[in-house]
VMD Tcl script that draws the C-alpha trace (Angstrom):
set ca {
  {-133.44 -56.85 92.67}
  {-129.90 -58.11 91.82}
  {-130.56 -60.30 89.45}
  {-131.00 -60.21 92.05}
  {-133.09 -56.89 91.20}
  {-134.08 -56.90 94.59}
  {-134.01 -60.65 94.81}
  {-136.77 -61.46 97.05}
  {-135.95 -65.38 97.48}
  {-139.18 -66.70 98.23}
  {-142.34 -66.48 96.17}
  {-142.29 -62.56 95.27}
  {-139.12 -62.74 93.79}
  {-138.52 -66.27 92.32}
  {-142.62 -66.53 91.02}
  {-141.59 -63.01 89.95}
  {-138.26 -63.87 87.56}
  {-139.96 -67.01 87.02}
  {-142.77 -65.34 85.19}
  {-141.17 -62.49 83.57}
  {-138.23 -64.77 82.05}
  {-141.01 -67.43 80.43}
  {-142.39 -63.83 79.26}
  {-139.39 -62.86 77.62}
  {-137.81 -65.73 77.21}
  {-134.53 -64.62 78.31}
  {-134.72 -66.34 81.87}
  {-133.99 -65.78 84.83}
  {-130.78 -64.18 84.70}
  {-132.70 -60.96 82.80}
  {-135.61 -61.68 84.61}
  {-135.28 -60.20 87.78}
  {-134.00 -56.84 86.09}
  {-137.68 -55.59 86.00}
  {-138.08 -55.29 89.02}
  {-142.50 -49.30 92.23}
  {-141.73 -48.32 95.81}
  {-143.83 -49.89 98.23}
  {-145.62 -47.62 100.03}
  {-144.66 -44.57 98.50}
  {-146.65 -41.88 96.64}
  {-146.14 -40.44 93.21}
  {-143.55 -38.00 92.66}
  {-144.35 -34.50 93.24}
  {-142.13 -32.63 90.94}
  {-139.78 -33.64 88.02}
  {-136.53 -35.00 88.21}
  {-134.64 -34.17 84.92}
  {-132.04 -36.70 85.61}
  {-134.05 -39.88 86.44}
  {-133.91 -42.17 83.66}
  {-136.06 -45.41 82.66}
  {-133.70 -48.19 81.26}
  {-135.85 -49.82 78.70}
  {-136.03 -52.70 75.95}
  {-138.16 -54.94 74.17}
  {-139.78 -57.73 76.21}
  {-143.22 -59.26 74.84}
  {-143.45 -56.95 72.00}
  {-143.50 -53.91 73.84}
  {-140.43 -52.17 72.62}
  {-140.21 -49.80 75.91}
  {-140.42 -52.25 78.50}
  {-138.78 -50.67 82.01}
  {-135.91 -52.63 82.97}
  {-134.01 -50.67 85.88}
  {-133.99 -47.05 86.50}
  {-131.04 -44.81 86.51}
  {-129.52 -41.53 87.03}
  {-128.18 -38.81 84.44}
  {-124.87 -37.98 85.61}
  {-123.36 -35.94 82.25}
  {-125.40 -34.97 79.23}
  {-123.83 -38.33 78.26}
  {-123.67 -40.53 81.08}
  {-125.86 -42.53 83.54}
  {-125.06 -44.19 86.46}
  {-127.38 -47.52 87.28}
  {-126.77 -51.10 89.01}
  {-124.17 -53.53 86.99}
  {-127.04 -56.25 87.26}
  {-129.15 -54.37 85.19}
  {-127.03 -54.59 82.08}
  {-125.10 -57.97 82.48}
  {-125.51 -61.71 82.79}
  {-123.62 -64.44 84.30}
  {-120.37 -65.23 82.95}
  {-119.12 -68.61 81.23}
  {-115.61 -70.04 81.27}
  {-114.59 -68.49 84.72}
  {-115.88 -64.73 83.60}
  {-117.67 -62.71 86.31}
  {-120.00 -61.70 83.78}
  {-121.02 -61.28 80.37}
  {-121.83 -57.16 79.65}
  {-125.51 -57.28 77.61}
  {-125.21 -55.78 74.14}
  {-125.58 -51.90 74.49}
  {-128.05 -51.88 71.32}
  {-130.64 -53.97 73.59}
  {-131.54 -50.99 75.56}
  {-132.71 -47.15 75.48}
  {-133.55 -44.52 78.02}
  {-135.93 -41.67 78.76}
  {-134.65 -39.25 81.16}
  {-136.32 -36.39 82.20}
  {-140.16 -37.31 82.79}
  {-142.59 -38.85 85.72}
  {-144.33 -40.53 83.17}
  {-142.21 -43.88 81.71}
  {-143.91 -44.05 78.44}
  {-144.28 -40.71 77.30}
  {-142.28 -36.95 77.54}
  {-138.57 -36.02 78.64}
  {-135.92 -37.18 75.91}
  {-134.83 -40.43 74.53}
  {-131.78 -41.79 73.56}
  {-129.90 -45.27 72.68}
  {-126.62 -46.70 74.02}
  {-123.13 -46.39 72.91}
  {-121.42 -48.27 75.84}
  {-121.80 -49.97 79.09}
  {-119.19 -49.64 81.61}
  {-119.29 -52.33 84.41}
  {-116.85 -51.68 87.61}
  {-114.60 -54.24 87.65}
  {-114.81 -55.50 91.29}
  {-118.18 -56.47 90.11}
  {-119.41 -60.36 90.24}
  {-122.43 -62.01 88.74}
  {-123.69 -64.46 91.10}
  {-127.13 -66.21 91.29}
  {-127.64 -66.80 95.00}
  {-125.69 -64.25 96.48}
  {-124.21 -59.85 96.30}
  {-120.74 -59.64 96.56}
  {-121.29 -55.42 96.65}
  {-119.60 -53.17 93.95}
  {-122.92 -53.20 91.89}
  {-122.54 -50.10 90.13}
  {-122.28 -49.70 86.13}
  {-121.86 -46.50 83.69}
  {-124.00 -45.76 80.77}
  {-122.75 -43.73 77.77}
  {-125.75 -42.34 75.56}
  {-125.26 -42.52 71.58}
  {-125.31 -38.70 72.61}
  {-125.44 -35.52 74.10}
  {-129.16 -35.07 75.27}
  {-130.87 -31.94 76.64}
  {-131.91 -32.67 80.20}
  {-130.23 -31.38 83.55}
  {-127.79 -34.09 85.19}
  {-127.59 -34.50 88.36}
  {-124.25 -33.93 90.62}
  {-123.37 -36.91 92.33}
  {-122.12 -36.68 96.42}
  {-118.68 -36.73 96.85}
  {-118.15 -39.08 99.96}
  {-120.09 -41.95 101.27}
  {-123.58 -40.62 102.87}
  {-123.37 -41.67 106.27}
  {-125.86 -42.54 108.70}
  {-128.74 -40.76 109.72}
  {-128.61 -38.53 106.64}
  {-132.23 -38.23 105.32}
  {-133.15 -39.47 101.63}
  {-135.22 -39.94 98.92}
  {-135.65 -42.96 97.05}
  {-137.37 -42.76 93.79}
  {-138.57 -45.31 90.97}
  {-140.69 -47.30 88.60}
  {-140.99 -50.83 90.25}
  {-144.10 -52.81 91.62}
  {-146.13 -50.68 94.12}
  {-147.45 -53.89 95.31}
  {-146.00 -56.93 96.09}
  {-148.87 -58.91 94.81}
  {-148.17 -57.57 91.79}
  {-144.47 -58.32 91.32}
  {-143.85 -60.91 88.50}
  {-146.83 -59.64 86.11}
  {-144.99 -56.74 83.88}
  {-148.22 -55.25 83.12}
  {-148.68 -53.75 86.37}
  {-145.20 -51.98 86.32}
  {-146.99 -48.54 87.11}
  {-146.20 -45.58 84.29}
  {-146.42 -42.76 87.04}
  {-142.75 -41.98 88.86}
  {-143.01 -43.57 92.57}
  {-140.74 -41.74 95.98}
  {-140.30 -42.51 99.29}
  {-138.47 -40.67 102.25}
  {-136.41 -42.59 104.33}
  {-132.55 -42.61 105.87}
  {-129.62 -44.04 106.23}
  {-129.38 -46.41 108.94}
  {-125.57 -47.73 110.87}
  {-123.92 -50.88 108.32}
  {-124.03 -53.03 111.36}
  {-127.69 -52.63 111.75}
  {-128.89 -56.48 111.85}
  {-131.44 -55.73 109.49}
  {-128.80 -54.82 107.16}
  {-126.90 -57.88 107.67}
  {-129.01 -60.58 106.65}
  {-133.06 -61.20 106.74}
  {-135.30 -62.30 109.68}
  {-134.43 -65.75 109.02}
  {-130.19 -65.30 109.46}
  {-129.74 -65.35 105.78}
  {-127.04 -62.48 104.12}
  {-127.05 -63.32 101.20}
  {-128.48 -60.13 100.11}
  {-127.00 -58.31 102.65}
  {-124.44 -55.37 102.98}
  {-121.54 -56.19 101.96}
  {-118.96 -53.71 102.27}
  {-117.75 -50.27 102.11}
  {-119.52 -49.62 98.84}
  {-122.91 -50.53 100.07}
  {-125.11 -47.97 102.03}
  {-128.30 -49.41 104.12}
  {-131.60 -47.23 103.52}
  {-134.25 -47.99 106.46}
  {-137.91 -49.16 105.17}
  {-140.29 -46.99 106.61}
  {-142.61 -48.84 109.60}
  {-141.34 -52.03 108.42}
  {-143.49 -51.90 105.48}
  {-141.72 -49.31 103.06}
  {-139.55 -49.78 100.20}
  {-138.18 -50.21 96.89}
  {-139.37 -53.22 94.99}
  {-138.56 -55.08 91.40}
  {-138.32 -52.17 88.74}
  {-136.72 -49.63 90.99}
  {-133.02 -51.50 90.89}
  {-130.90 -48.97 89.37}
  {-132.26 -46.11 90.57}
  {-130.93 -43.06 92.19}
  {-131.27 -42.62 95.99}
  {-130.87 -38.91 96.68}
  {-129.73 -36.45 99.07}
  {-130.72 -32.61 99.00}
  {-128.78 -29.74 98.39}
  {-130.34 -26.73 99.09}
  {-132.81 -26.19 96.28}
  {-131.87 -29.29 94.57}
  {-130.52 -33.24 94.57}
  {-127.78 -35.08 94.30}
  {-127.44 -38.76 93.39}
  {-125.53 -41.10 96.63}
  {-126.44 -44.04 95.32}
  {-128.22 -46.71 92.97}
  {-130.57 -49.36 94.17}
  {-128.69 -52.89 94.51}
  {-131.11 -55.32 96.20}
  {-132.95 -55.67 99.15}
  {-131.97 -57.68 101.89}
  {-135.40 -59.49 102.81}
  {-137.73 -61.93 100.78}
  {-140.64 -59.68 100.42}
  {-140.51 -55.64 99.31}
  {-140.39 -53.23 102.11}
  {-140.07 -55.40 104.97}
  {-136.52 -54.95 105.41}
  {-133.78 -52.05 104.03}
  {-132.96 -52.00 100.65}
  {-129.01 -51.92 99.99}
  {-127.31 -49.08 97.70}
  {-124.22 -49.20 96.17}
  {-122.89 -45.84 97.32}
  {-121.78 -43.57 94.30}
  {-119.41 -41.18 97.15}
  {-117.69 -44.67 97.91}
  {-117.25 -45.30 93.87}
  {-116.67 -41.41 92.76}
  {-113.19 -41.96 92.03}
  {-113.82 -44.65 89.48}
  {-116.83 -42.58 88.37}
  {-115.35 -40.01 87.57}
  {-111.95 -41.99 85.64}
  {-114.48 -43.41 83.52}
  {-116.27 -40.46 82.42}
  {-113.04 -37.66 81.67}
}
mol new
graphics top color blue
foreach p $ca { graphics top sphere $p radius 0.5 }
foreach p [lrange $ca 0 end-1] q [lrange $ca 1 end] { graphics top cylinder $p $q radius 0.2 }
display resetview
């Protein structure tokens, strides 16, 4: 939901940022950052890279915010609107304090197992805007841990993943859209979902049923991932989170969950900022 964290405009995802920011009383603009896959089933294996961005919200300390994926023993890659906020005096946005947050990488299970770590430093990509009613694309943001920790990273693709190219989308958000809004009902168990990549100038892509693109793809840095039967898809809690490829016997991360296009989860693609488009900055960022 891009803070949109998957923005679902009508009731889903206003009532949903709505509720959650009069919960944590940091409104709207953190709100929608909690946005599991609808439609999917839990994951059958681990995946030592995927990480739970968490903080405090209603005095649970390890509230899920976004998901993400381990890149370096040091580094995660997530969605930019997961750690900022809407800029004042002409700034495209404000980067949240890095103390806020902590992860846990390496476990199905949210709340329990894998390894923990703070924050050192949040690196936003530059071409990045913070806007309330609309994506402008480059959603992409780095996370440096305080340190090293001992779980496998993932390698990340090394071009954009084109069309037709069969993925895996995996996360912590609402499994139900009836749900979405009520934090309590984040589930704890690690959600997937096979799907693909589907042509940019897919109409679905583009805008929702209604002619709005708001949330639509944007450019060259966004990749569209079809929603299975029209029903199928990422929801609030999963923004953030890697969308994988495989590689023989194991993954690699081409992407991070930006927003879905449509008002209500899984009944229209969800958009990924494409980490082949963005490798190059990436990997500057990281050396």
């Amino acid at each position: 939901m891009t803070k949109n964290l998957r923005v679902r405009r009508p009731l889903t995802r206003a009532a949903a940022l709505a509720a959650i920011g009069a919960l944590t009383g940091l409104g709207t603009a953190h709100a929608d950052v909690t946005p599991s896959i609808i439609g999917g089933t839990p994951a059958d294996q681990t995946y030592s890279f995927m990480a739970s961005l968490q903080y405090e919200r209603d005095g649970n300390p390890d509230s899920h915010r976004c998901g993400g994926g381990l890149i370096s023993p040091e580094w995660i890659v997530t969605a930019a609107h997961c750690v900022t906020q809407a800029g004042t005096n002409g700034e495209p946005y404000v980067v949240m304090d890095p103390a806020l947050f902590h992860v846990r990488v390496g476990t199905t299970d949210r709340t329990t197992g894998g390894s923990v770590a703070k924050l050192r430093e949040i690196v936003v990509h530059p071409g990045y805007r913070e806007l309330a009613d609309r994506s402008e694309g480059n959603d992409i943001a780095l996370l440096r841990l305080d340190a090293p920790i001992d779980q496998a990273p993932a390698k990340m693709v090394d071009d954009r993943t084109e069309p037709g190219t069969a993925v895996r989308e995996i996360g912590w958000g609402y499994t139900s859209n009836a749900d979405a809004g009520d934090p309590s009902k984040l589930p704890t168990q690690l959600q997937q979902l096979d799907t693909s990549i589907i042509p940019p100038d897919t109409p679905k892509c583009l805008a929702d049923a209604e002619g709005d693109d708001s949330w639509g793809l944007r450019n060259e840095g966004d990749v569209c991932a079809d929603n299975p039967e029209g029903v199928r898809g990422p929801c609030g809690g999963d923004s953030g989170s890697p969308l994988l490829v495989r590689d023989g016997d194991r993954w690699r991360i081409a992407g991070v969950d930006s927003r879905g296009v449509g008002s209500e989860c899984g009944a229209s693609p969800d958009i990924y900022t494409s980490v082949g488009h963005f490798r190059g900055w990436i990997d500057d960022a990281i050396s």
